[in-house]
C-alpha positions in Angstrom: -86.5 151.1 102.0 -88.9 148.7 104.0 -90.1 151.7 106.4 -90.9 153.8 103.4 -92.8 151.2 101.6 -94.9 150.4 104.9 -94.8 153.9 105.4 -97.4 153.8 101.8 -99.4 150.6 102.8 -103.2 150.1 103.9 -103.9 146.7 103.0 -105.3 144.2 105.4 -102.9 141.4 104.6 -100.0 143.5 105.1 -98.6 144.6 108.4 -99.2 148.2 109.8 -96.5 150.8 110.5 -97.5 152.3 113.8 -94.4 154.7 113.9 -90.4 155.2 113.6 -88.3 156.4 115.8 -84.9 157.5 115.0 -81.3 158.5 117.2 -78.4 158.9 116.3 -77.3 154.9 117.5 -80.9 153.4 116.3 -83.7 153.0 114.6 -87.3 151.7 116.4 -89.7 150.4 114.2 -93.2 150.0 115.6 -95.0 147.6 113.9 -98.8 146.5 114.8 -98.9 143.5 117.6 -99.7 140.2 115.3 -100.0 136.9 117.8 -98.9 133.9 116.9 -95.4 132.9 115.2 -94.2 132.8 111.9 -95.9 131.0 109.2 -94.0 128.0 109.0 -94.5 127.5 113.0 -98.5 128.0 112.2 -99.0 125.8 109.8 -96.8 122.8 112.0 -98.9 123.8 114.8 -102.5 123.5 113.3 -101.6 121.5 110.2 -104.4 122.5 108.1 -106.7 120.9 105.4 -106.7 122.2 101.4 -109.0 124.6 102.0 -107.2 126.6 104.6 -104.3 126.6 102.7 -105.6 127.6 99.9 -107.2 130.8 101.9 -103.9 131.2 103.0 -102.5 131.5 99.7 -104.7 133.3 98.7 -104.1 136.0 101.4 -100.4 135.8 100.3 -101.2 137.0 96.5 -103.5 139.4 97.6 -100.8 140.8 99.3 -98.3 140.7 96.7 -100.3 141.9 94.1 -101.1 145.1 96.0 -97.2 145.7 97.0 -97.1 145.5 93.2 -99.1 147.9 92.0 
């Protein structure tokens, strides 16, 4: 279900679905190349003020609300 749902995504908060490639044993997802960690490890790591956070949040929504339309 997450392949075909990225498989429908263009949004710039949202990761990109390069391709998929399937055997019999596997399934490869290729995702795009996002540096850095996960978002709990970020936000220890730069510890940032209101404002970023709130940007942040804001990103998050944006997101959201586009997976929910």
């Amino acid at each position: 279900n997450e392949v075909d749902i990225l498989r429908m995504t263009s949004h710039p908060y949202i990761i990109r679905l390069i391709d998929v490639y399937e055997d019999s044993k596997y399934v490869t997802v290729m995702l795009e190349y996002l540096e850095g960690k996960d978002l709990f490890s970020y936000l220890e790591r730069r510890q940032p003020d209101e404002k970023h956070i709130c940007k942040i949040v804001r990103q998050l929504t944006e997101g959201l609300d586009y997976l929910h339309n």
